[in-house]
C-alpha positions as CSV (number, residue, x, y, z in Angstrom):
1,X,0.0,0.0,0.0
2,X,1.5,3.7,-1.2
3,X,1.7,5.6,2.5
4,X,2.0,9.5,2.7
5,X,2.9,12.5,4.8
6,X,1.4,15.4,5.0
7,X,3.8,18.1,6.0
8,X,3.5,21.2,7.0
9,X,6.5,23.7,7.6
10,X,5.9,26.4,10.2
11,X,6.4,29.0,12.6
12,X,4.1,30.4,15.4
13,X,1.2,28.9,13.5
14,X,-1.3,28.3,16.6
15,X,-4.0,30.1,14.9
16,X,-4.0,28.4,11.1
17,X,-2.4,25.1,12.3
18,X,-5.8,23.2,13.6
19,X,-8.0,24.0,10.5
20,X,-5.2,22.9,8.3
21,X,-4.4,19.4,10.3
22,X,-8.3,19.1,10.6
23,X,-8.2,19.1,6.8
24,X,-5.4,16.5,6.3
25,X,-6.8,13.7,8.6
26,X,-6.5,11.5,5.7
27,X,-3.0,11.6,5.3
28,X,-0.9,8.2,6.8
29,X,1.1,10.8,8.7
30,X,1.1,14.0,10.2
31,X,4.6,15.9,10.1
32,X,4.9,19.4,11.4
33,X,8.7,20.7,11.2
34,X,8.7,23.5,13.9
35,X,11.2,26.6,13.1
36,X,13.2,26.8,16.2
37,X,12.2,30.0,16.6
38,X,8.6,29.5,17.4
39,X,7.0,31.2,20.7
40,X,3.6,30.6,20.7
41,X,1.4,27.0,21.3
42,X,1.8,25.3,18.3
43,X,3.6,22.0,19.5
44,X,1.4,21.5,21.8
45,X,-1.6,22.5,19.3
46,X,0.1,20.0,16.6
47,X,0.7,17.4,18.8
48,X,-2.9,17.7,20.4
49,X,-4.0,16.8,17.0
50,X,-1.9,13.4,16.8
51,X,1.4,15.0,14.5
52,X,4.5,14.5,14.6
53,X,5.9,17.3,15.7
54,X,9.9,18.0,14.9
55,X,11.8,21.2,16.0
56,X,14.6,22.2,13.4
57,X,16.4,25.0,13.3
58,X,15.8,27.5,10.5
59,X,18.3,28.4,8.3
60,X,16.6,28.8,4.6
61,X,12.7,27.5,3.8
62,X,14.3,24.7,1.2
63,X,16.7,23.3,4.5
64,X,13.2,22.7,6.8
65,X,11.5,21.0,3.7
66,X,14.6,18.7,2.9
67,X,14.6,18.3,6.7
68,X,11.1,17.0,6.3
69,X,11.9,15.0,3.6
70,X,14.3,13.6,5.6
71,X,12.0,12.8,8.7
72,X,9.5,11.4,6.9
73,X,9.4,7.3,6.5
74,X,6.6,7.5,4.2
75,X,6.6,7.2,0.2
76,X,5.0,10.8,-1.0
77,X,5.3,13.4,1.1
78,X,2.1,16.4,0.0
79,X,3.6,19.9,1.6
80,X,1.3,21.9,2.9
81,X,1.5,25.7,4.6
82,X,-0.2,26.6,8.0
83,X,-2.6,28.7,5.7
84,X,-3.4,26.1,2.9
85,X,-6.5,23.7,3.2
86,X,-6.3,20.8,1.3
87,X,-9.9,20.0,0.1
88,X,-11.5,16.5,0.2
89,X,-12.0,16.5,-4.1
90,X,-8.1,17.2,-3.6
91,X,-7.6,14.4,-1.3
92,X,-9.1,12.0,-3.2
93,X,-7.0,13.0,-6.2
94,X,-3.8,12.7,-4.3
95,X,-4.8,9.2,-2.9
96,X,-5.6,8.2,-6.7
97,X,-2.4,9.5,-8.5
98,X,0.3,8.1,-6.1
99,X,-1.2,4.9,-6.5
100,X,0.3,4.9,-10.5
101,X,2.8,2.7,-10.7
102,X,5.5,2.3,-13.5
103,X,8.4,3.5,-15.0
104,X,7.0,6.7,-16.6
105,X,4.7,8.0,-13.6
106,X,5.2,11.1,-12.4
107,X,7.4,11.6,-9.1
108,X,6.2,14.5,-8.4
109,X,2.9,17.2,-9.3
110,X,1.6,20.5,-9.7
111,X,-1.1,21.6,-8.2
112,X,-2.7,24.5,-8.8
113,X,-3.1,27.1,-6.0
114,X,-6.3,29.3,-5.6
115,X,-5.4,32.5,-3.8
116,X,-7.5,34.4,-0.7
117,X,-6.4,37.8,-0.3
118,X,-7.6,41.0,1.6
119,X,-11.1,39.7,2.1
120,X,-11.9,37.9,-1.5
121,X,-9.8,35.9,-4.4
122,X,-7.3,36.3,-6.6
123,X,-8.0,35.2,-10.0
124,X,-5.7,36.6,-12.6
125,X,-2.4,38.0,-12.6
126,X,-0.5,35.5,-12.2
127,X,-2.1,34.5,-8.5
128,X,-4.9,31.8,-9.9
129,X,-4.3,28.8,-10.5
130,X,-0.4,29.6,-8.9
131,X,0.9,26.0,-9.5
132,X,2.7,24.6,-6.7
133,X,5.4,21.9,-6.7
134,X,3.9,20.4,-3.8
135,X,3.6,16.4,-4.1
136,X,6.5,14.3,-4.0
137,X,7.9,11.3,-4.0
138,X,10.2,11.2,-1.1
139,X,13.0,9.5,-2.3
140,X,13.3,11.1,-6.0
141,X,12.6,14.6,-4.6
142,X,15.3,17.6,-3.4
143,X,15.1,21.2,-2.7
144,X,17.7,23.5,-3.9
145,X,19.5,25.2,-1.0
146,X,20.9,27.5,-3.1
147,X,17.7,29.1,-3.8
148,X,16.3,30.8,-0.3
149,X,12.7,32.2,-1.5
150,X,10.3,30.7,-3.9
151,X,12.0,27.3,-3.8
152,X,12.7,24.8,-6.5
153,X,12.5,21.2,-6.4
154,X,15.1,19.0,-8.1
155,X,13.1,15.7,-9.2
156,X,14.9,12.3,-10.5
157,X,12.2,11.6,-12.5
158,X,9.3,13.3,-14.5
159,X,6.4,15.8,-13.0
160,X,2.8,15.6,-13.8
161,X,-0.3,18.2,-12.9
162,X,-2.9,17.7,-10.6
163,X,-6.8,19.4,-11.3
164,X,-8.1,20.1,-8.1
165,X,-7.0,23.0,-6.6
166,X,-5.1,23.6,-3.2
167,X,-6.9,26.9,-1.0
168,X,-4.7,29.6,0.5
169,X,-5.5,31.9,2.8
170,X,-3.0,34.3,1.8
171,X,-2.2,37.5,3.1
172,X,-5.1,39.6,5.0
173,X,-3.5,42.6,5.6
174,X,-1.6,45.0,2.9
175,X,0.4,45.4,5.4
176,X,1.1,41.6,5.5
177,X,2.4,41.4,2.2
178,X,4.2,44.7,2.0
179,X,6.6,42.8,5.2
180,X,6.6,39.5,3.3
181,X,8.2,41.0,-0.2
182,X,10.6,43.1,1.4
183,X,11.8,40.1,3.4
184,X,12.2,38.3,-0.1
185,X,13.7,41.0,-1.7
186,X,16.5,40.1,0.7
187,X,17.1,36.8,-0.5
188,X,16.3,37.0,-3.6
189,X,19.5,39.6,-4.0
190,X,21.4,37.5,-2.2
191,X,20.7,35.1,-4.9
192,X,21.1,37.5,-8.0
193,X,24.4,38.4,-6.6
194,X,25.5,34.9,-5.9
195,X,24.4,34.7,-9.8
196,X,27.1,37.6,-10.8
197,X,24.1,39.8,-11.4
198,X,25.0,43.4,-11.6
199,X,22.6,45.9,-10.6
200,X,22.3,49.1,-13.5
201,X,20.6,52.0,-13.4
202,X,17.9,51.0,-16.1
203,X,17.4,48.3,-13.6
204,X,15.3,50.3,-11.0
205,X,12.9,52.1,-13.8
206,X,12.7,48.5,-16.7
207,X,12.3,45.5,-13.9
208,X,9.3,47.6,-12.2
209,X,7.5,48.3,-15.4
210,X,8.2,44.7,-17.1
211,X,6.6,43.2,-14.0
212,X,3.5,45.4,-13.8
213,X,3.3,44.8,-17.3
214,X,3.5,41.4,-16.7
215,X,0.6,41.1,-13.7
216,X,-1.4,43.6,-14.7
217,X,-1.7,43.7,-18.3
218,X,-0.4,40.3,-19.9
219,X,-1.9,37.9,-17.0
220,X,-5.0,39.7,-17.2
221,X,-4.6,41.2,-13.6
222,X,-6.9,44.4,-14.0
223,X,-9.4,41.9,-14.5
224,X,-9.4,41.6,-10.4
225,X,-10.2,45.2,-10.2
226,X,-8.7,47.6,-7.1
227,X,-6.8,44.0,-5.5
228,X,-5.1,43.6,-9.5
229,X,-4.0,46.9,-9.6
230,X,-2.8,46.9,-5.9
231,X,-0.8,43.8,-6.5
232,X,0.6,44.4,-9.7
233,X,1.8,47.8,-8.1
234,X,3.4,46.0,-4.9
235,X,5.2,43.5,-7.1
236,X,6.6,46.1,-9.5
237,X,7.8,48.1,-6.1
238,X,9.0,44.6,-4.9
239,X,11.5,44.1,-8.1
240,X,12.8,47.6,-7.2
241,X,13.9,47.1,-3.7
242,X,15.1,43.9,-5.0
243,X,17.8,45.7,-7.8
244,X,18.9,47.9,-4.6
245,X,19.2,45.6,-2.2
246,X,21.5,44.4,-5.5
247,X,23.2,47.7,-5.8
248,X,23.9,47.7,-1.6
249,X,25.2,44.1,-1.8
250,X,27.6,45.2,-5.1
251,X,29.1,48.0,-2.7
252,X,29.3,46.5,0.6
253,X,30.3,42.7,-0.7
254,X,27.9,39.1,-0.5
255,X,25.8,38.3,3.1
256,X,24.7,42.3,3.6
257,X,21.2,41.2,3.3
258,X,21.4,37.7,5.0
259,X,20.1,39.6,8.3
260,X,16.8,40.0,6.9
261,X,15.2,36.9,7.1
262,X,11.7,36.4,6.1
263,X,9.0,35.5,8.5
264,X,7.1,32.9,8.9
265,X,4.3,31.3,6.5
């Protein structure tokens, strides 16, 4: 019989964690991996809830899910964030597409992410359906440590696409996500620079306006109105911090940025 995990990667949690386990009772397996720097109850929320719960210590996001790669005994392991519900139509699908066996099944698949933000969804600009390599099998999967934010999976094997789509309860606040991008604009410097990428002046005015291009106009995002425009704005502000954050790094030398590590999901 093909087993899974359900894992869920997280840090002071307590108030997403039980509607998400509640949603993944299904699962063979339970795994939360705890950031060591978690204050509040979720351990003992978790564990309430029958997980396994497992503190690591946070370094980079791809670290704690190779970490639960590693702790898991199970064949697929299905990652999930304290803010995703996993929906029973989407359980089922999981259950029915590890059971493929042979050579040429997939070892890993998409699946497509509806997103919830400030009060109602997200359907265009990029944000619906916001595929997520999420589903692996264990032993033919691998994050890339080299990549801190908006991590890739290395697969030994070939990736197929799932239908049913996996709910996040993204951001609430404007706020929120203002924090979260100029946390990633940290790392994803960091990475640029470790890339040899060169920050130019034309940088801070043609990033900007290719990505609000991009969201708003090309992926249809002033089709979502006020939240389109507002997003497609914040991103295009987002690849501008990230070019100076580029520049800073160039003049003060690699690891300037490392201080600024995101927070939690």
């Amino acid at each position: 019989m093909v087993t899974i995990t359900a894992a869920i990667i997280a840090r002071d949690e307590e108030r997403h964690l039980d509607q998400c386990l509640d949603a993944l009772t299904w699962a063979d397996e339970r795994l939360v991996v705890l950031d060591d720097r978690t204050l509040d109850r979720s351990a003992n929320l978790a564990r309430a809830r029958g997980a396994r719960v497992m503190t690591h210590r946070f370094t980079t996001f791809p670290a704690q899910r190779n970490a639960a790669l590693d702790l898991a005994v199970t064949d697929w392991v299905l990652f999930v964030d304290a803010d995703e519900r996993v929906t029973p139509m989407l359980a089922a699908e999981v259950r029915r597409v590890i059971a493929r066996v042979g050579e040429d099944a997939p070892v890993g698949y998409w699946i497509p992410r509806r997103n919830f933000m400030w009060g109602g969804w997200v359907r265009h600009g990029g944000w619906s359906p916001d595929h997520q390599l999420r589903l692996l099998r264990r032993t033919r999967a691998r994050y890339d440590e080299l990549r801190d934010v908006h991590e890739l999976v290395r697969l030994n094997g070939e990736a197929g696409f799932l239908s049913e789509p996996l709910i996040h309860y993204n951001y609430e606040r404007i706020g929120q996500f203002v924090a979260k991008q100029r946390a990633y604009s940290s790392l994803d410097a960091e990475r640029l620079a470790r890339d040899g990428a060169v920050a130019r002046p034309h940088h801070f005015v043609l990033q900007p306006l290719r990505e609000f291009r991009r969201r708003f106009v090309e992926l249809d995002g002033y089709r979502d109105g006020r939240r389109g425009l507002i997003l497609a704005t914040l991103t295009a502000w987002y690849a501008a911090v990230t070019y100076a954050k580029l520049a800073r790094i160039g003049a003060r030398g690699p690891g300037s940025e490392n201080d600024h590590r995101p927070p939690g999901r």
